[in-house]
Wavefront OBJ file of the C-alpha trace (Angstrom):
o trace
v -37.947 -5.479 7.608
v -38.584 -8.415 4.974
v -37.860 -5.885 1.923
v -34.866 -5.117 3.644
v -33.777 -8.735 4.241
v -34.920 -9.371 0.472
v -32.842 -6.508 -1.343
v -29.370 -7.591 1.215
v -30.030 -11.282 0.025
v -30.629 -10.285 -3.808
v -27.438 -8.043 -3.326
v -25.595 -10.803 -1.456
v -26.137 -13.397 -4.451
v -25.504 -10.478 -7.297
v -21.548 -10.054 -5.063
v -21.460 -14.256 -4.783
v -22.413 -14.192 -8.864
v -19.896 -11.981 -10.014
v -17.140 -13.384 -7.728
v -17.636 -17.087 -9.287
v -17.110 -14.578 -12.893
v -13.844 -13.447 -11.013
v -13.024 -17.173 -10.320
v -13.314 -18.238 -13.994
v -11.566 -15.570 -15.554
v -8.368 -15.981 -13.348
v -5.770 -17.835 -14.413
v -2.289 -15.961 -13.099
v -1.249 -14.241 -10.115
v -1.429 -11.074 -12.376
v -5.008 -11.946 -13.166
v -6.245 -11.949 -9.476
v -4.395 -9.532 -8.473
v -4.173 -6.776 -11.139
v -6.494 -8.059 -13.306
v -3.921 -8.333 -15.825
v -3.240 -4.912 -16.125
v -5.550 -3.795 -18.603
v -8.398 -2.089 -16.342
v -10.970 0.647 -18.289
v -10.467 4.292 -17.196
v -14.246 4.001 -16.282
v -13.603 0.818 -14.006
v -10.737 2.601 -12.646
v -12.052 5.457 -11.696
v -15.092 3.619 -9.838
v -12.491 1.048 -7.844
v -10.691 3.588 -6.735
v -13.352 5.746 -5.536
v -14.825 3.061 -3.651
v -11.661 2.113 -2.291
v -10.813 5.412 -1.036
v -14.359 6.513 0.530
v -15.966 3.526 2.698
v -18.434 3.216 6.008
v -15.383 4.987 7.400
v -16.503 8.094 5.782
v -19.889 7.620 6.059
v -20.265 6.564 9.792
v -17.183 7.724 11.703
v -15.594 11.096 9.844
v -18.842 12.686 8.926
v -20.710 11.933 11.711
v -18.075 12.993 14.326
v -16.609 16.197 12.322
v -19.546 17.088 10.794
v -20.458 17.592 14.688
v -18.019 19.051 15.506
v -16.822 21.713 12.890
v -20.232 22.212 11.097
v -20.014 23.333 7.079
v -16.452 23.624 7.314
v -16.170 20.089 7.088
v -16.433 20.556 3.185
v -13.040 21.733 2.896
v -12.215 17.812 3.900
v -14.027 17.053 0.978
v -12.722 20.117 -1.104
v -9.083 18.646 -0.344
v -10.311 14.571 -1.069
v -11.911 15.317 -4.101
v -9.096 17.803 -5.361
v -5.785 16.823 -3.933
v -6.895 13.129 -2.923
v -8.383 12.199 -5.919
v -7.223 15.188 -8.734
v -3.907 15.780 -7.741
v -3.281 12.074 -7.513
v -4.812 10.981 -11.103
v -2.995 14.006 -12.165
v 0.739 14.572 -11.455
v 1.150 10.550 -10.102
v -1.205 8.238 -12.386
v 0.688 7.793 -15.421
v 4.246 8.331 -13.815
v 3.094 5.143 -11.291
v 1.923 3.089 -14.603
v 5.363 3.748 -16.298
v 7.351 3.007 -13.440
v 5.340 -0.498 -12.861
v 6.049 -1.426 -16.534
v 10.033 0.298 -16.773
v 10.542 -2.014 -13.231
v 8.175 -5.187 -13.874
v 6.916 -4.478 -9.923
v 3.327 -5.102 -8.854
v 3.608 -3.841 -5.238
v 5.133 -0.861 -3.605
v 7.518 -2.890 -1.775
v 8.980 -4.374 -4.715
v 9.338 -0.585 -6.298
v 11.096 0.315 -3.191
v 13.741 -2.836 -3.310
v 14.722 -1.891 -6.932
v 13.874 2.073 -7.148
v 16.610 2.312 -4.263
v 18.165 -1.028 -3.883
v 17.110 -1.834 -0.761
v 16.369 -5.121 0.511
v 15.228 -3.765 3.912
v 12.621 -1.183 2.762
v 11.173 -3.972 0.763
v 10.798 -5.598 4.107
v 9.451 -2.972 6.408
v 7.393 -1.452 3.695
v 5.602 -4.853 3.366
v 5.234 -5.761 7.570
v 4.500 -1.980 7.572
v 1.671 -2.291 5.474
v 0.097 -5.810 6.871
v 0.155 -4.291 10.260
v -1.479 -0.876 9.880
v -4.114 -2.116 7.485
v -5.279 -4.312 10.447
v -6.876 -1.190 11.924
v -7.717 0.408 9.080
v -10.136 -2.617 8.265
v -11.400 -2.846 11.820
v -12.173 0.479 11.607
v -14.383 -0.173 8.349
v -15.931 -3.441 10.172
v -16.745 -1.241 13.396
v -18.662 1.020 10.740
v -20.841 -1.997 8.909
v -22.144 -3.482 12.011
v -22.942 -0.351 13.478
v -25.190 -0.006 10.699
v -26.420 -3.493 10.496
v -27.486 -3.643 14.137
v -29.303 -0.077 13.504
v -31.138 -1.509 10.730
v -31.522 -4.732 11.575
v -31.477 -4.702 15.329
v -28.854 -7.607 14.985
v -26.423 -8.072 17.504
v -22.724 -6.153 16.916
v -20.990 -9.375 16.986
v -23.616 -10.689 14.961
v -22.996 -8.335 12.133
v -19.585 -8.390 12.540
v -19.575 -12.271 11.740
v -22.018 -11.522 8.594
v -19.611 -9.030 7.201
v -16.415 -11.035 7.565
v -18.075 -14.278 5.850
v -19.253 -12.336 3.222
v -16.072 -10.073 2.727
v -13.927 -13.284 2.513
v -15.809 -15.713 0.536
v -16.470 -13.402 -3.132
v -12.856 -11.721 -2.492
v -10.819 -15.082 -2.158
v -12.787 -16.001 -5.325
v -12.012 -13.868 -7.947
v -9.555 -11.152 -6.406
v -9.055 -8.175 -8.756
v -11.391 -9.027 -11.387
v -14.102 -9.709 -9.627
v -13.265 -6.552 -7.471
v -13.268 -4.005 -10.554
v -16.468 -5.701 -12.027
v -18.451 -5.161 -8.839
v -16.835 -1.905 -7.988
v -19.056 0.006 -10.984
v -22.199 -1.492 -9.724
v -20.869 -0.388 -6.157
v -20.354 3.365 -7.335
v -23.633 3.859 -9.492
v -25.215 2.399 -5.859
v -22.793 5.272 -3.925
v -24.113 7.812 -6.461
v -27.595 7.337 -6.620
v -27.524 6.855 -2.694
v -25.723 9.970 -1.989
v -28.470 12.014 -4.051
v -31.286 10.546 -2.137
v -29.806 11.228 1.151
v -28.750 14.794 0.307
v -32.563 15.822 -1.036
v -34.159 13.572 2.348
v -31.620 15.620 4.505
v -32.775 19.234 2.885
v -36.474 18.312 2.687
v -36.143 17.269 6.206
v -34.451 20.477 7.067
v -37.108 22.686 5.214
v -34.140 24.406 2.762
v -30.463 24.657 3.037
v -31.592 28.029 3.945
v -33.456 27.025 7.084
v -30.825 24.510 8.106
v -27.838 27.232 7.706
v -30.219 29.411 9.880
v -30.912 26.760 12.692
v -27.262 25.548 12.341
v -26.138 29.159 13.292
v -28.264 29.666 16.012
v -26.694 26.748 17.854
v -23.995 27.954 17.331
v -22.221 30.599 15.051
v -18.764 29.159 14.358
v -20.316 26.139 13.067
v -21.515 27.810 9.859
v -18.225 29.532 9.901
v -15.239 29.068 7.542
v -13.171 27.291 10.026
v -15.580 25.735 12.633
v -15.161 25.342 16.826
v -12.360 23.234 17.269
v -9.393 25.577 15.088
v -8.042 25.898 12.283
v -4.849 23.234 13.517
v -7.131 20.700 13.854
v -9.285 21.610 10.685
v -5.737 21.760 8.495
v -4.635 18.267 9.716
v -7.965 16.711 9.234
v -8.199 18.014 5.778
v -4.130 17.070 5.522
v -3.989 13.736 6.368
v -6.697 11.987 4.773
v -6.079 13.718 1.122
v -2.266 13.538 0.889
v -1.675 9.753 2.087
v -3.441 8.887 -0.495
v -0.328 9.779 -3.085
v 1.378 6.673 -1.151
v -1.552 4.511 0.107
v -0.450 1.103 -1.367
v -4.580 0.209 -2.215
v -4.762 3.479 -4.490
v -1.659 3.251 -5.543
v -2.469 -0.098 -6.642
v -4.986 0.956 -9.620
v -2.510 2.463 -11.823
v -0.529 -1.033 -11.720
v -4.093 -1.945 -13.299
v -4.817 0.861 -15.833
v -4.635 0.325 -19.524
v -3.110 3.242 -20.522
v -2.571 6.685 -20.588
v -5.894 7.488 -22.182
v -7.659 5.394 -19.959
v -5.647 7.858 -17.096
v -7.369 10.863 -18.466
v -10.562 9.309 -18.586
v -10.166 8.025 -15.216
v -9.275 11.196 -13.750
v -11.995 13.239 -14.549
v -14.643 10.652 -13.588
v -12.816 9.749 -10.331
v -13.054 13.362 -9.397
v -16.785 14.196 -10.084
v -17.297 11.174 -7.848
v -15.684 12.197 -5.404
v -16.768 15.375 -5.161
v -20.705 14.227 -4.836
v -19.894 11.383 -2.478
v -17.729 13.625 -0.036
v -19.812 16.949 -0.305
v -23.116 14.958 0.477
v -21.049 12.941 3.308
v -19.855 15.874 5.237
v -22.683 18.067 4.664
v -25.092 15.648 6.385
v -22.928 15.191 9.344
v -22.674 19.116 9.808
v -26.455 18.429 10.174
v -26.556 15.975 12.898
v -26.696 18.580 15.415
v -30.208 19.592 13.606
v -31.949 16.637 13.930
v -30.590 14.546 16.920
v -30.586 15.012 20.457
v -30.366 12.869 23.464
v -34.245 12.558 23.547
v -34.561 12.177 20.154
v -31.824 9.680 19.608
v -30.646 8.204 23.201
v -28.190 5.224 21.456
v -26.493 8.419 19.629
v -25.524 9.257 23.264
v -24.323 8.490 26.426
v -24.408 10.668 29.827
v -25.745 13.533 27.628
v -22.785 13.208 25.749
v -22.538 12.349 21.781
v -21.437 8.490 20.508
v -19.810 9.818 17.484
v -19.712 6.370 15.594
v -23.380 5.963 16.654
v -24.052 9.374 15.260
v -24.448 9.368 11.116
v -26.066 5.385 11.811
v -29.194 7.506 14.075
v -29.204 10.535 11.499
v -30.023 8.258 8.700
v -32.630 6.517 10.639
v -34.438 9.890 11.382
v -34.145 11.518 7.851
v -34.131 8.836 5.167
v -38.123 8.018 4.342
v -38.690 4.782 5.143
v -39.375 2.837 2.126
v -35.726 4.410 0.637
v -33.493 3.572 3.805
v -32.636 0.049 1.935
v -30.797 2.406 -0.243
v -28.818 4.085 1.871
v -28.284 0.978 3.785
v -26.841 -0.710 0.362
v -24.866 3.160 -0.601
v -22.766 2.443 2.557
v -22.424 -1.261 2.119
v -20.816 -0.904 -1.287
v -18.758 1.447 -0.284
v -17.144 -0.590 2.380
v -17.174 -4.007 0.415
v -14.894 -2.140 -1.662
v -12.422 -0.701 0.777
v -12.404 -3.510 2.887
v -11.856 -5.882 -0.660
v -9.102 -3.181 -1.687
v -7.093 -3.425 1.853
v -7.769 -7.173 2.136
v -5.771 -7.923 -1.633
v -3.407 -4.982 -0.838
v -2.052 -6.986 2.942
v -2.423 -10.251 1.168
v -0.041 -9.523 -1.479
v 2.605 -8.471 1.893
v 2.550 -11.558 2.692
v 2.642 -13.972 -0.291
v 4.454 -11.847 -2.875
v 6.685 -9.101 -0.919
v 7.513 -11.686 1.807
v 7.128 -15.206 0.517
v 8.366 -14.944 -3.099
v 10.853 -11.795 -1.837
v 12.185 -13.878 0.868
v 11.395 -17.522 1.315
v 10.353 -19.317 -1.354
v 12.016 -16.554 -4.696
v 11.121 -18.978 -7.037
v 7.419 -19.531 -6.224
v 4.926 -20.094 -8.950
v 1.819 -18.845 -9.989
v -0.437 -21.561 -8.588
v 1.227 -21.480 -5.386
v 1.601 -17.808 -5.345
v -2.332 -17.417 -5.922
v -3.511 -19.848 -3.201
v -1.001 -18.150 -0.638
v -2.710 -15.014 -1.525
v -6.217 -16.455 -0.630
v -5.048 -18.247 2.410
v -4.003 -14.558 3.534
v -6.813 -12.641 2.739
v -8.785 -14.774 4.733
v -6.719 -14.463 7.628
v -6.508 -10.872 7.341
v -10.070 -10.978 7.057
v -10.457 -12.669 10.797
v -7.879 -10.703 12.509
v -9.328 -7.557 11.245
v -12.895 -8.657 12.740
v -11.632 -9.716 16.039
v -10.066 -6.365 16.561
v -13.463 -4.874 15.457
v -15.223 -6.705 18.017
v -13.108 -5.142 21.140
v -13.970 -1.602 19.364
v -10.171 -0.338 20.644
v -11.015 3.448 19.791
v -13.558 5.838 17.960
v -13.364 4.605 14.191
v -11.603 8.710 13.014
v -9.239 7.768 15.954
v -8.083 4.133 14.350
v -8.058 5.859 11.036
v -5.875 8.309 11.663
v -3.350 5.964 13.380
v -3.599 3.668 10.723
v -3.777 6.263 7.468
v -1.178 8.379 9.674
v 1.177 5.855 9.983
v 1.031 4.634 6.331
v 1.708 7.827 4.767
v 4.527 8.566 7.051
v 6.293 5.511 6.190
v 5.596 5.812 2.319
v 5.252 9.160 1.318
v 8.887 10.660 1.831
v 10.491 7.347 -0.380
v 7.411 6.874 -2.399
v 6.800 10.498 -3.952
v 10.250 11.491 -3.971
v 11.595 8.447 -5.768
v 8.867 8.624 -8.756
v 9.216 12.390 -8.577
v 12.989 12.755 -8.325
v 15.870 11.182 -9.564
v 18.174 12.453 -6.950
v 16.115 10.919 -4.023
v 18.701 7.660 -3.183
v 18.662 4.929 -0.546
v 19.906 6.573 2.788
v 17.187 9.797 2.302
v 14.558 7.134 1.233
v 15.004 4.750 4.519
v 15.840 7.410 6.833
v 12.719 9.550 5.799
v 10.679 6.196 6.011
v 11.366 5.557 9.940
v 11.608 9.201 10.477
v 8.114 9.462 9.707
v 6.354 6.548 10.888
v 8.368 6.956 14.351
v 7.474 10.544 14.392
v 3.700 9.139 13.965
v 4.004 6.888 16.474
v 6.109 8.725 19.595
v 3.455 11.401 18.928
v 0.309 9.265 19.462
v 2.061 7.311 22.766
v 2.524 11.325 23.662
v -1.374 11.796 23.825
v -1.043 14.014 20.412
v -4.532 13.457 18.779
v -4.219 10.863 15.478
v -5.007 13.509 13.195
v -2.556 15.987 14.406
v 0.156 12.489 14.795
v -0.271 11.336 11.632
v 0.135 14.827 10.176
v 3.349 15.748 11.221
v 4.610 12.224 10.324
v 3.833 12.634 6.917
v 5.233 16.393 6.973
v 8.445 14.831 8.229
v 8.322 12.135 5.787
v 7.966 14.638 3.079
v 10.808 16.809 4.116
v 13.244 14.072 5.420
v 13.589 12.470 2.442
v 15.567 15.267 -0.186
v 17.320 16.835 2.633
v 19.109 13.546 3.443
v 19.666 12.730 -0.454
v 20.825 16.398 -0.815
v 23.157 16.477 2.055
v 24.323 13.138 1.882
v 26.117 12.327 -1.684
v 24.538 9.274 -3.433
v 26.502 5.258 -3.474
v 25.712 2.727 -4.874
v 24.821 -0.092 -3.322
v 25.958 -3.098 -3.286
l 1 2 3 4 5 6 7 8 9 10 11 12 13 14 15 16 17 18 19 20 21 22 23 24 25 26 27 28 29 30 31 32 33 34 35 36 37 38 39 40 41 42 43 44 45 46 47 48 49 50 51 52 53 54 55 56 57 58 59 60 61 62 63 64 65 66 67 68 69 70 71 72 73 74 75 76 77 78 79 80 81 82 83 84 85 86 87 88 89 90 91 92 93 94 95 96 97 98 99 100 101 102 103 104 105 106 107 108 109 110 111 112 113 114 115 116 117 118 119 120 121 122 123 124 125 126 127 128 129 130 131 132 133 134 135 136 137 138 139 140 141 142 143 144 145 146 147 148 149 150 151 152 153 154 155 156 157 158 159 160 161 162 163 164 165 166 167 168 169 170 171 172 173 174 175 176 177 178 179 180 181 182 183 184 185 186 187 188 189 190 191 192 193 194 195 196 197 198 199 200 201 202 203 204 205 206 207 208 209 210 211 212 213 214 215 216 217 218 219 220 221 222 223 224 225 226 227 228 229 230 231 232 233 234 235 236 237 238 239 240 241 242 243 244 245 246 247 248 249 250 251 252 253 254 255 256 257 258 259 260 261 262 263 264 265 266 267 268 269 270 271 272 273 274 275 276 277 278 279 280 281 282 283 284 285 286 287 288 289 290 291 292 293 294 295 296 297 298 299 300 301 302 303 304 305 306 307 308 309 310 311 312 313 314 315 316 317 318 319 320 321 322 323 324 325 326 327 328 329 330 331 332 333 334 335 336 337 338 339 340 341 342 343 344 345 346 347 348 349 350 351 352 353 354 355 356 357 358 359 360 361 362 363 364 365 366 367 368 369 370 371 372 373 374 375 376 377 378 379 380 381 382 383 384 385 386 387 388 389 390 391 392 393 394 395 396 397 398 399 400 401 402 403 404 405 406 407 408 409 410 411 412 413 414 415 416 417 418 419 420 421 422 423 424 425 426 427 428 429 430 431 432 433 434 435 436 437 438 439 440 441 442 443 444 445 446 447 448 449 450 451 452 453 454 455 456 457 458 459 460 461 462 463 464 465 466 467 468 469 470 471 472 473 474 475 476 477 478
């Protein structure tokens, strides 16, 4: 226990360090919050990995799908790795650098106000994105101090309190810069984690052979190509998390950052290969937690016989990871979440002081004032997000889903069209924006699960968006 409070505290300072770097080296509002737009491929590709995968993979998704559908849970991290990561780098990166530069915009709202000329979807897009974010960053909170009190034996709230302190004070610091420079040490930690886990989780399994075998003889649909639940609920689970994230505003974000288009290509590749190891290892170990826990085994994984699926992956790690490497794994899923929740905490910020403030209030803002309005927010976002974390509202793939659900129905339809298309106009873009996120919504009040909600909001979103532009004929506005 004194190793492990040792390596948190060295890590703790190293985070601290490189935020009071962060601090010095920003001057603008550019600088802290795009790093003044000349991000490394390499540094690209690592913040935007760790943005995308946090303790959100790691404790909720892996451990409650993995349960429940077994191997096929790898085509979730088939379609993150290829369409999530790939697919985005690939058909959107340089199109979403060009259009940042050809517009002078630095947030998706602003694209939206002067791709379509619309006032009001620079508006909603920006309230949009503070409120579902909120949940979103709960969700990665609920994840951290689920860990923390299974490694530490801390109290939830406890932890919760630790990782909102620490969250806020080397974000407000440095902001962007201090984000990309700690996001590489984040992913080599991710990496090297991900490898130990994956060869503690086979040894302790005696062969992927074995394991496939036992696996099976629970049950034989869970070593099937589409596991128990159906293929519905396999498509949108694979659906939703890998195609928001062509219109999640904190991926979206890092091609504001990027160099250029070399550093794209670079970044591409490398993004990719990370993903791929990170999500294979993720889901593969939760198909395993029906191997190695039970409620004798592991009672705090469950209650009344049943499974706690957010307690689930926190117990399997516990049992499998040796004990003098489990600091490892405890730092693997720390990083990844300090980057997320540093990603979504800058993203919601930037709602607030530059899409609202300087949009609405105050249009002639400057830089200074622009910058401490930006940390003022973050730490506010910060404490929201942990109070909602503390009443645990839902399972953390439940709160997710609502929020990822909801983002990517109100984005993707005027987003991806609007880089994509030149036809896409105003009325197609605005309509397909509330069609989708009210879709989302009406579906989830009607007891619809949040994958399958947040799927066919995005699927309307999609489709809304050129049949209004082709039907209607395009004005412009005024």
């Amino acid at each position: 226990m004194f190793f492990r409070i040792l390596v948190i505290a060295a890590y703790a300072l190293m985070i601290l360090g490189v935020g009071v770097v962060g601090l010095r080296r920003t001057r603008t509002f550019s600088d802290y919050f795009l790093g003044g737009g000349k991000i490394s491929g390499w540094m690209t590709a690592f913040t935007y990995g760790t943005a995308y995968f946090s303790a959100v993979l790691f404790i909720g998704f892996a451990g409650k799908i993995g349960w429940g559908f077994g191997y096929s849970s790898l085509w979730i991290a088939a379609g993150n790795a290829f369409i999530g990561v790939l697919g985005v780098w690939w058909l959107m990166g340089h199109r979403i650098k060009q259009m940042s530069l050809e517009y002078k915009v630095s947030t998706m709202s602003e694209y939206f106000e002067k791709r379509y000329n619309s006032r009001f979807l620079r508006l909603f897009s920006s309230i949009a994105i503070f409120v579902f974010f909120i949940p979103y960053s709960a969700a990665v909170f609920i994840g951290l101090s689920y860990l923390f009190r299974s490694n530490f034996k801390m109290k939830y709230w406890i932890a919760l309190l630790f990782m909102g302190t620490f969250t806020a004070a080397y974000l407000v610091l440095g902001g962007y810069k201090s984000m990309t420079m700690i996001d590489v040490i984040f992913g080599i930690i991710m990496c090297i984690g991900v490898v130990i886990l994956f060869l503690s989780t086979v040894d302790k399994g005696q062969g992927l052979a074995n394991m496939t075998r036992t696996l099976s003889d629970i049950d034989p649909r869970l070593t099937a190509v589409v596991g128990p639940p159906g293929l519905w609920p396999l498509f949108c689970l694979v659906f939703l998390p890998s195609v928001a994230p062509f219109a999640m505003p904190q991926l979206v974000q890092k091609f504001y950052a990027i160099k250029d288009r070399r550093a794209i290509r670079i970044g591409m590749v490398s993004s990719t290969c990370f993903a791929v190891i990170i999500t294979g290892v993720a889901y593969f170990t939760g198909a395993a937690t029906r191997l190695f826990l039970s409620p004798a085994a592991a009672p705090n994984a469950f209650k009344e016989g049943k499974p706690v699926f957010d307690a689930l992956m926190p117990e399997m790690l516990a049992n499998v990871i040796p004990e003098s490497l489990s600091v490892l794994i405890l730092l693997l899923i720390l990083s990844a979440s300090m980057s997320t929740l540093a990603a979504l905490v800058l993203i919601s910020s930037s709602a607030i002081a530059k899409d609202l403030y300087a949009g609405f209030i105050n249009t002639r803002a400057s830089d200074k004032r622009l910058m401490m309005l930006m940390r003022a927010c973050s730490a506010f976002f910060i404490l929201v997000s942990a109070v909602l974390a503390y009443f645990k509202p839902a399972s953390i793939v439940a709160i997710l889903s609502i929020s990822w659900g909801a983002i990517g129905a109100a984005f993707l339809g005027p987003f991806v069209w609007g880089l994509l298309w030149k036809r896409a106009h105003k009325a197609g873009a605005i309509l397909s924006s509330l069609a989708g996120v009210t879709t989302c919504l009406v579906l989830y009040a009607l007891r619809f699960s949040p994958p399958e909600a947040g799927t066919i909001g995005m699927i309307v979103s999609l489709v809304v968006n050129p049949a209004v532009s082709l039907i209607i004929p395009s004005r412009k506005s005024s």
